[in-house]
Backbone as a chain_set.jsonl record, in Angstrom:
{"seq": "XXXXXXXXXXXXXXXXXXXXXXXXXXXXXXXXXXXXXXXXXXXXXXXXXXXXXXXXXXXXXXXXXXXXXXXXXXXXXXXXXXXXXXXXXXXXXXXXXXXXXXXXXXXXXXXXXXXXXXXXXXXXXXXXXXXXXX", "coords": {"N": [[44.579, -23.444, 26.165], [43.817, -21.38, 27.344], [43.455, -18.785, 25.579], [42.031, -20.139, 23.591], [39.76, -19.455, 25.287], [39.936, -16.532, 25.851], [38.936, -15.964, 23.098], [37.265, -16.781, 23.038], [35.468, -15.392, 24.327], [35.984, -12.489, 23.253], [34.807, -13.276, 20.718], [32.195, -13.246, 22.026], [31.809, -11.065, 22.532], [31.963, -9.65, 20.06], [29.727, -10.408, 18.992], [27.42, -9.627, 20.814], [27.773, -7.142, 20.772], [27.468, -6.302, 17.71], [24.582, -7.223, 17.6], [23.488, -5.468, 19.374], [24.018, -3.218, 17.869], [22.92, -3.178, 15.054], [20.052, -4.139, 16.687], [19.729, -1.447, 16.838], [20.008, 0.34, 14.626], [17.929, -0.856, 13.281], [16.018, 0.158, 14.085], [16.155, 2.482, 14.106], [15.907, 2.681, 11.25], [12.939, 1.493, 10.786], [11.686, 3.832, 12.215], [11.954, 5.632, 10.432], [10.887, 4.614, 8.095], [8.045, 4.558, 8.694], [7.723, 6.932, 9.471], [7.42, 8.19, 6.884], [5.148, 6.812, 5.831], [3.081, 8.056, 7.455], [3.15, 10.772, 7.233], [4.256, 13.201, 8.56], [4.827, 16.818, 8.857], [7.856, 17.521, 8.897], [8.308, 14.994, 7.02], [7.54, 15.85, 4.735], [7.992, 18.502, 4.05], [10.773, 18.06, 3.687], [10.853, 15.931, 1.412], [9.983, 17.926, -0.869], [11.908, 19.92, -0.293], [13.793, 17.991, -1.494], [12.815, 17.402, -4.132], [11.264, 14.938, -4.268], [8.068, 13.783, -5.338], [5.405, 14.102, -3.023], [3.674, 11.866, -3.056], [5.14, 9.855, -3.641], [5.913, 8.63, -1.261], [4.756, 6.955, 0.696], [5.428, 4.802, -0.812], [7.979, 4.678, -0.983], [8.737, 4.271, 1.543], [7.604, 1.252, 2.227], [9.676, 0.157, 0.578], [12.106, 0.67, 2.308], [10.85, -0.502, 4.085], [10.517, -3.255, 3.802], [13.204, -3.955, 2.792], [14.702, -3.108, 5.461], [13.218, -5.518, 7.35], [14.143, -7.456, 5.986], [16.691, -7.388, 6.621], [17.092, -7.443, 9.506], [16.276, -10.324, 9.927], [18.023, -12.543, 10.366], [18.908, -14.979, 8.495], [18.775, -13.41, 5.657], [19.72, -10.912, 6.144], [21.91, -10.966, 4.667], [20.952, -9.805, 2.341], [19.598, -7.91, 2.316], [21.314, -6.259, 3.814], [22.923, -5.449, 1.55], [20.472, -4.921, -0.362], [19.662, -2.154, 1.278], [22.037, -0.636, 1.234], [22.36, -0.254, -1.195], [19.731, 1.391, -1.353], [20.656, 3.643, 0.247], [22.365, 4.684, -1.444], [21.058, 5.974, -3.292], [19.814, 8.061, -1.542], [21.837, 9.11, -1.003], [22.902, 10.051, -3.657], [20.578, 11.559, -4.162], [20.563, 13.798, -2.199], [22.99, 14.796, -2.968], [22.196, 15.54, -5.566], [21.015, 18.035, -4.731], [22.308, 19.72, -3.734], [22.926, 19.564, -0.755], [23.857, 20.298, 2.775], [26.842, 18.937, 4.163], [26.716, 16.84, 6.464], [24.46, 15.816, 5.559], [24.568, 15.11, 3.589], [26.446, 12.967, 4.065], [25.559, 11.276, 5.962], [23.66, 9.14, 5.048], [25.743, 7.002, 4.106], [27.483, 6.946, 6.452], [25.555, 5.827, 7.801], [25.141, 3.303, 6.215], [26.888, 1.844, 6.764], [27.667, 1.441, 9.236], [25.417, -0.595, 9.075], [26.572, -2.488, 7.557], [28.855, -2.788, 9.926], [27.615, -3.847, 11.968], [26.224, -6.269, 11.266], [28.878, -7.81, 10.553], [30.265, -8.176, 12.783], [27.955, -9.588, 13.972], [27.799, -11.755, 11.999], [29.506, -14.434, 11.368], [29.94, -15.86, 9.001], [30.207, -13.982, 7.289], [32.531, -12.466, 8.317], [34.291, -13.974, 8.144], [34.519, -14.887, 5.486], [34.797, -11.913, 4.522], [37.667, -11.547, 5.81], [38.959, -13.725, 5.278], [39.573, -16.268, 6.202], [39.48, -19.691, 7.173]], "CA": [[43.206, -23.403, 26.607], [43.314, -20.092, 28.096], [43.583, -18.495, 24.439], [40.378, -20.395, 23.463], [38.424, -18.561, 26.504], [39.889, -15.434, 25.438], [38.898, -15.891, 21.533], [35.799, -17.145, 22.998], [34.815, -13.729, 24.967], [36.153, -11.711, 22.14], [33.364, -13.238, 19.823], [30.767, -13.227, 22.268], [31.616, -9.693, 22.952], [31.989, -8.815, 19.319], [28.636, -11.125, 18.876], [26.782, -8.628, 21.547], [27.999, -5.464, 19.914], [26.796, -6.256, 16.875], [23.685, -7.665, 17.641], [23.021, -4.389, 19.802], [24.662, -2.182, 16.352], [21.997, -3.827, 14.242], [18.813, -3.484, 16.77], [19.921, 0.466, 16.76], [19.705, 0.407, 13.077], [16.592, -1.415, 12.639], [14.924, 0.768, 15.418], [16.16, 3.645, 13.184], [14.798, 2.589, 10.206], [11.636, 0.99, 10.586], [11.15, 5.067, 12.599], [11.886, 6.397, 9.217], [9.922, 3.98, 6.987], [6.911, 4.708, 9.67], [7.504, 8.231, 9.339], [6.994, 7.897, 4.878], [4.038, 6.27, 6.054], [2.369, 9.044, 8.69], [3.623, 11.704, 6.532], [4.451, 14.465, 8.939], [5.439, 18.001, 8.076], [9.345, 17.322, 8.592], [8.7, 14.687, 5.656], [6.641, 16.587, 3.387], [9.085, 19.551, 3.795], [12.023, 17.12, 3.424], [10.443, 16.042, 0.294], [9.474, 19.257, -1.124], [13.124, 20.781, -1.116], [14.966, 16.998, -2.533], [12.079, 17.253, -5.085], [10.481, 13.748, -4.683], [6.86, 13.943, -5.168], [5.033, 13.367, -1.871], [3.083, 11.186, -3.76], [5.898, 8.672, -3.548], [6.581, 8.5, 0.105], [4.121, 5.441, 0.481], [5.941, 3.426, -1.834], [9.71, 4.818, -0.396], [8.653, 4.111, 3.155], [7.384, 0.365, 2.171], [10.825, 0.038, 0.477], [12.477, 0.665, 3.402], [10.324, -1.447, 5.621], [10.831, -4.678, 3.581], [14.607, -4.085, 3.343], [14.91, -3.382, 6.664], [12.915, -6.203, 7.521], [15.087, -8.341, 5.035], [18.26, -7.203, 7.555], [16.413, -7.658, 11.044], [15.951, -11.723, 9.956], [19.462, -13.662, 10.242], [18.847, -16.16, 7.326], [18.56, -13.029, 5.133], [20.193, -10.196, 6.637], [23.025, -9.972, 4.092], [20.838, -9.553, 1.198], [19.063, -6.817, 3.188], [22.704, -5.21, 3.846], [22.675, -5.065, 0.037], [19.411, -3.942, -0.566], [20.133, -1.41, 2.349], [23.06, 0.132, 0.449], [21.202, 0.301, -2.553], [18.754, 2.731, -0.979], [21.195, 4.404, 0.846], [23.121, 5.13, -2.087], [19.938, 6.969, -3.604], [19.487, 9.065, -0.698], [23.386, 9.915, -1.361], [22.526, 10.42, -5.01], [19.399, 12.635, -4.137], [21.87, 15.016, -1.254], [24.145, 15.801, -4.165], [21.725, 16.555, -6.759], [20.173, 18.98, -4.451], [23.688, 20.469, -3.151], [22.651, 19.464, 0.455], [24.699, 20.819, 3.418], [27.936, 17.617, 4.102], [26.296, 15.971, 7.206], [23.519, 15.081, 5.195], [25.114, 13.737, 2.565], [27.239, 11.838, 3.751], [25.038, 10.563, 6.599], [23.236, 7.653, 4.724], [26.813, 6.587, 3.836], [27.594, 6.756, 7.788], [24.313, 4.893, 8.117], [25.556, 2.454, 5.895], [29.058, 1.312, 7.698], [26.681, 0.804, 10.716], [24.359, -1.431, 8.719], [27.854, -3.379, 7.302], [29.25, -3.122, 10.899], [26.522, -4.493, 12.701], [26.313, -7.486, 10.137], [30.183, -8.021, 10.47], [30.291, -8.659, 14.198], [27.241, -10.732, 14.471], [28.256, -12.967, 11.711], [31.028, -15.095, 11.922], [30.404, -16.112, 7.544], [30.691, -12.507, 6.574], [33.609, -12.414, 8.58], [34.998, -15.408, 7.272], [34.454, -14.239, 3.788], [35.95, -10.759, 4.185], [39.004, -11.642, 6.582], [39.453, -14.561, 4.527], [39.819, -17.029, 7.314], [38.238, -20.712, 6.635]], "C": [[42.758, -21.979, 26.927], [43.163, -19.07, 26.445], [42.194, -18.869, 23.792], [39.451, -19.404, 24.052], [38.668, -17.397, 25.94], [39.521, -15.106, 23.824], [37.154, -16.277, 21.682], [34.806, -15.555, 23.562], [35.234, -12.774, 23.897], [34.831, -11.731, 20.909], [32.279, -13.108, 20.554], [30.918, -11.563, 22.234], [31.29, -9.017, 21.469], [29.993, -9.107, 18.562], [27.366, -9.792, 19.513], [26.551, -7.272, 21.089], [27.724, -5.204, 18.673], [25.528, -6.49, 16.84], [23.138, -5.766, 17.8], [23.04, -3.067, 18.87], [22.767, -2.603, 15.901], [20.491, -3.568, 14.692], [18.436, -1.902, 16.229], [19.088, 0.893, 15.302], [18.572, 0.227, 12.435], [15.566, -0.564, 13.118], [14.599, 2.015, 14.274], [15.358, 3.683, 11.868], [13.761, 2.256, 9.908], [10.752, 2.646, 11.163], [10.731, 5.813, 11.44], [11.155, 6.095, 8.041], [8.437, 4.416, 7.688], [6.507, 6.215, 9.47], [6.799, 8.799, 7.844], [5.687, 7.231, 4.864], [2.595, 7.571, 6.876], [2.291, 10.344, 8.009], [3.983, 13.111, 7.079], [5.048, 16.053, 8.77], [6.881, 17.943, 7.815], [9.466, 16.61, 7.552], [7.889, 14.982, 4.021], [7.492, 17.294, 2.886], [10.4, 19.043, 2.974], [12.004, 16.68, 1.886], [10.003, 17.097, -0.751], [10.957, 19.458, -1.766], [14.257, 19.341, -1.44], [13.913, 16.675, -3.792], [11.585, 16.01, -5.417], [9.376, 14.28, -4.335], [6.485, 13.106, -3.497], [4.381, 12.071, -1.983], [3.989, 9.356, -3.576], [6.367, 7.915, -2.277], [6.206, 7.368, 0.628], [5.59, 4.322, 0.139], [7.621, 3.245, -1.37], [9.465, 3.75, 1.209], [8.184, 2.653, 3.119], [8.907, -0.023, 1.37], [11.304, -0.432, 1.177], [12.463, -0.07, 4.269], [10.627, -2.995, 5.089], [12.158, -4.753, 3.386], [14.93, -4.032, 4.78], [14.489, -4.861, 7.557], [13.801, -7.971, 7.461], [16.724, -8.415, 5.874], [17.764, -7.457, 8.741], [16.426, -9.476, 11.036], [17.686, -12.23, 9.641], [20.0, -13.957, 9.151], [19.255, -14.955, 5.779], [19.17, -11.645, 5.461], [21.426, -9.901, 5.299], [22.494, -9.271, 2.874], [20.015, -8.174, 1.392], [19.849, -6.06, 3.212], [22.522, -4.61, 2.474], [21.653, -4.545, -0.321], [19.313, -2.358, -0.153], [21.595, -0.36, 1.725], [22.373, 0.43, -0.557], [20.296, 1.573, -2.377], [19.515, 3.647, -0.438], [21.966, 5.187, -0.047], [21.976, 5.77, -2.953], [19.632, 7.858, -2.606], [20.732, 10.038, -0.591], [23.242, 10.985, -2.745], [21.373, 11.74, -4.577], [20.288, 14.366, -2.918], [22.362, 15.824, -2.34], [23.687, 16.576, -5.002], [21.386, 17.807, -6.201], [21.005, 20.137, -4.012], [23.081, 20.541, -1.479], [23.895, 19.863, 1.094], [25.696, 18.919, 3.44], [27.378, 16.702, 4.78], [25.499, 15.382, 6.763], [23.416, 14.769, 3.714], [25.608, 12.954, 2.478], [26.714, 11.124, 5.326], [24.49, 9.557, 6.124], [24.54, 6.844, 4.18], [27.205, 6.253, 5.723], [26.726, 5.699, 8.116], [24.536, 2.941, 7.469], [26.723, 1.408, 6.034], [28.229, 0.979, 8.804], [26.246, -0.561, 10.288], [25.112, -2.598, 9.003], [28.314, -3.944, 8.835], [29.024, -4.072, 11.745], [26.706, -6.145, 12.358], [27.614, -8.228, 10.673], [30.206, -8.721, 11.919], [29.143, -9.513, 14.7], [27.342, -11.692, 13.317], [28.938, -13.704, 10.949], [31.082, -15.802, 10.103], [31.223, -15.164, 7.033], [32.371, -12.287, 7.418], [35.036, -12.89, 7.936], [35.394, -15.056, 5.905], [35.251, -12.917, 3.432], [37.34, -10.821, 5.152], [39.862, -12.526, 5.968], [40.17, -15.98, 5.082], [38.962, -18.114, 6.966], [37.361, -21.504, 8.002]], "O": [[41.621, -21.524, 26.804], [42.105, -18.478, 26.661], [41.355, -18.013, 23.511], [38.606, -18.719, 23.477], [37.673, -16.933, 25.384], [39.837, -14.008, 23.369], [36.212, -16.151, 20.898], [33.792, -14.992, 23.148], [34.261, -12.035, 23.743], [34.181, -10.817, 20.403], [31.249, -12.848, 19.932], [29.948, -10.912, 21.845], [30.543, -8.039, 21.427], [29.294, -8.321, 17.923], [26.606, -9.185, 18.758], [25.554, -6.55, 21.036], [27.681, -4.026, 18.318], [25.03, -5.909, 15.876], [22.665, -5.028, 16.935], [22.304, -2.094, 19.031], [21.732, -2.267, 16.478], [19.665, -3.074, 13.923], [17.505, -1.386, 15.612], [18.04, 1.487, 15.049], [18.164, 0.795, 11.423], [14.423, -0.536, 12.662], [13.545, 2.404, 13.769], [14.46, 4.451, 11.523], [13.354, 2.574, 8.791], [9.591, 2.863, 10.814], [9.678, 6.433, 11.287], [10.82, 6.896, 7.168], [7.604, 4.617, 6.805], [5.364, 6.653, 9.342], [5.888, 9.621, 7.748], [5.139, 7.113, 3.768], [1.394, 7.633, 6.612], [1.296, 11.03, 8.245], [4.036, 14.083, 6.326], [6.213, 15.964, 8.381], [7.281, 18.247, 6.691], [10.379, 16.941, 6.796], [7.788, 14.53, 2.88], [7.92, 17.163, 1.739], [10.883, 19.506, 1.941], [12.944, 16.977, 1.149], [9.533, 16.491, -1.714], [11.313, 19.327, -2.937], [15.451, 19.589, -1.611], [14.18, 15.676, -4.459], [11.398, 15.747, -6.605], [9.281, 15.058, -3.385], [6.963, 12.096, -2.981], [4.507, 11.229, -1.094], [3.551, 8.212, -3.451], [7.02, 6.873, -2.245], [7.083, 6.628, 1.076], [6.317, 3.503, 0.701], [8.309, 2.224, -1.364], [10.053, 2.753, 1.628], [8.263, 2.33, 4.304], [9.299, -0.974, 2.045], [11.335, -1.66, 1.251], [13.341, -0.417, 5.059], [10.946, -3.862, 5.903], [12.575, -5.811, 3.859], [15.467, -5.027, 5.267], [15.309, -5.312, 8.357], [13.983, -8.946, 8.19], [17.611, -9.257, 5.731], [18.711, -8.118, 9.168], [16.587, -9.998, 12.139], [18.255, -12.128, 8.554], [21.079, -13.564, 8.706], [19.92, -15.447, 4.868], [18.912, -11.033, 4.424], [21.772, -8.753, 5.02], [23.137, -8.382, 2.317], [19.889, -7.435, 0.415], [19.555, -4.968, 2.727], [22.06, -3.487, 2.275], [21.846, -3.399, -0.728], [18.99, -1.471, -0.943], [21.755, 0.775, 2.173], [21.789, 1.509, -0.668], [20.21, 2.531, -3.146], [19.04, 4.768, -0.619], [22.317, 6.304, 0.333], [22.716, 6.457, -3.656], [18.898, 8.713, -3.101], [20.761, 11.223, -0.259], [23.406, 12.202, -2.832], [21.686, 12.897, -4.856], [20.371, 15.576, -3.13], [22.243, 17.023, -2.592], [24.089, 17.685, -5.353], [21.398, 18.768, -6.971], [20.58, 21.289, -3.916], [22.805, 21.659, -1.045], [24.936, 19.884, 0.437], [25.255, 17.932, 2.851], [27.288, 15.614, 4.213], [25.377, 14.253, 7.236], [22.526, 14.349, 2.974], [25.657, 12.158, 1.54], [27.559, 10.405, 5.86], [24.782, 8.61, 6.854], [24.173, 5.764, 3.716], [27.103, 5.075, 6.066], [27.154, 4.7, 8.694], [24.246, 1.864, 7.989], [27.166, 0.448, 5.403], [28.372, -0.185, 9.177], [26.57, -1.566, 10.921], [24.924, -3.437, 9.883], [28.246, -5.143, 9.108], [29.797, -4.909, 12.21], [27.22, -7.0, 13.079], [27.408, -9.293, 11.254], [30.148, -9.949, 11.963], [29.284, -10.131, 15.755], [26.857, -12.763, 13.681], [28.9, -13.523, 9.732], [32.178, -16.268, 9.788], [32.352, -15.224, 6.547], [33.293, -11.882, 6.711], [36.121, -12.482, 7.521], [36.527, -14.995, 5.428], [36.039, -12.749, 2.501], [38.058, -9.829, 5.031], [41.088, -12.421, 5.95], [41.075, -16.602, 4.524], [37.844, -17.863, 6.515], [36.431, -22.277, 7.773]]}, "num_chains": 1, "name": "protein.A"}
């Protein structure tokens, strides 16, 4: 019994810590889709020297917001993860072409182990599925 309780506080805890992973994340990115939206000099500039037209920042920053969106909802959250890599792995792709300094190339990769993380600890399929536990 006592094994239960402790398997039971382990998931709520890992339940909590993901949940709280995941707001972080969403907070983060809906800032950054908001920002592709507002267009402030940091993402004009930003755009400028990875050579996307500003022109496109609209359409990036609505991207963004419906993947993110797509990961913030439960039911739908993994396909969001996936989507969510997808973009992240273009912002990897765009670092390299440009010969960006390391941190910020291999930050949307960092960003992306969060996303996964987050996901992982709040829920108990994905778990299932990659631990391999029925």
């Amino acid at each position: 019994m006592q094994l239960n309780a402790q398997t039971a506080l382990v998931s709520n805890k890992s339940l909590w810590t993901g949940r709280i992973l995941s707001v972080l994340v969403v907070l983060f990115l809906v800032f950054d889709s908001f920002g592709k939206f507002v267009k402030p000099i940091q993402v004009v500039e930003g755009s400028v020297r990875l050579g996307v037209p500003i022109s496109l920042s609209v359409t990036i920053g609505t991207v963004l917001l419906v993947c993110t969106i797509l990961y913030a909802i439960p039911r739908s959250a993994f396909l969001g993860a996936i989507l969510l890599t997808g973009y992240l792995g273009g912002a990897v792709a765009i670092q390299l072409r440009v010969g960006s300094p390391m941190f910020e190339t291999i930050f949307p990769v960092i960003f992306g182990v969060l996303i996964w993380a987050g996901l992982f600890l709040r829920d108990a399929r994905l778990r299932s599925l990659i631990l391999h536990r029925s």
